[in-house]
Structures are given as structure tokens and as C-alpha cells.
N, C-alpha and C positions, 0 to 999 in steps of 0.2 A: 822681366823679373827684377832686373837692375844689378846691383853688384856691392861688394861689400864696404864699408865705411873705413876709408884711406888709412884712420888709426887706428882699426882693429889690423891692417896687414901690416903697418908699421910693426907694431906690437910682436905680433906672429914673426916678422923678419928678426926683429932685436932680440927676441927669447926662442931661437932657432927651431920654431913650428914650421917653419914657411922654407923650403930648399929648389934649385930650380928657377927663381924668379927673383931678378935684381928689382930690389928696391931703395929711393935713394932717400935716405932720410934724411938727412944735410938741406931738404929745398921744400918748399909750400905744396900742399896738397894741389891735385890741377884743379881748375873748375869741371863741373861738368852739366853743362846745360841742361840736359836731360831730368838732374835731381832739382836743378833752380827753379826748374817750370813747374816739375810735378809738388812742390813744397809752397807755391803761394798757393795762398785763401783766396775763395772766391767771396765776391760781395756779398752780404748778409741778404734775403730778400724781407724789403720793410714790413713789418705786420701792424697791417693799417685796414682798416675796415673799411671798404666800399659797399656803400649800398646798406639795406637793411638787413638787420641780424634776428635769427631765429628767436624769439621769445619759447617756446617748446621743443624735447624731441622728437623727431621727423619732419617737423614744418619747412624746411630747408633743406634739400637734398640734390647732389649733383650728380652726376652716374655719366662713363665714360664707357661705351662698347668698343670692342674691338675684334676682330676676326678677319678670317680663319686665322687658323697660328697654328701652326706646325710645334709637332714633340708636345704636346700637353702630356702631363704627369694623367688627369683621368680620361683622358680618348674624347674629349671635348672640343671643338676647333674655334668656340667663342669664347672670350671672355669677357665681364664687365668688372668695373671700379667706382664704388660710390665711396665721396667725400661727403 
């Protein structure tokens, strides 16, 4: 779920919300890998046309099946995906 941002507990420490838990305000927040990983962007993916493009709708359609799947919301154990 992660945890709270170092200057809101600074804050909480300095205007006495916060009892119980030494914090040192005097020194740099630590790093924590865990936020640095989950905060970069992944690459864009290019949007480039391959191949030929639908002149009308339906002419072009892709459709992914997949099954069984457990817990369906309607008692179904298929499902598909058309693009």
C-alpha cells in the first residue's frame, strides 16, 4: 500500500500530531527504492500503422477468446475481446 510522504510526518512531528515516533528533522529524507521504481514511466507504445486500415465499420476486427476463468460476475467460464 506503501507509506506516507516523509513531509507530511515531518509536519505531523513539528505541530505535535505525531507522539511516540522520533523523527529527525535536522537530515534528508532516506530514498526509498520501492517509490523510485514505482514512479518511473513506462515507454510510450508508437502509434504507427501497420498493414492496412479499415476503410468502413466492421471491415477490420480482431477478437481474443479466452477461458475457462474462474469467479465470472455472470456464471460464464468464457470470455472474448474484440479490438
Amino acid at each position: 500500500l506503501g507509506h506516507m510522504n516523509y513531509h507530511t510526518v515531518v509536519n505531523m512531528a513539528t505541530s505535535f500530531l505525531l507522539s511516540g515516533m522520533p523523527v529527525d528533522t535536522s537530515s534528508a529524507p532516506p530514498k526509498c527504492d520501492h517509490c523510485i521504481l514505482r514512479k518511473q514511466t513506462r515507454s510510450s507504445v508508437p502509434k504507427v500503422c501497420v498493414g492496412d486500415k479499415a476503410s468502413r465499420k466492421w471491415e477490420l476486427v480482431y477478437a481474443d477468446v479466452m477461458g475457462p476463468c474462474d469467479g465470472t460476475g455472470c456464471g460464464n467460464s468464457i470470455k472474448a475481446s474484440m479490438v
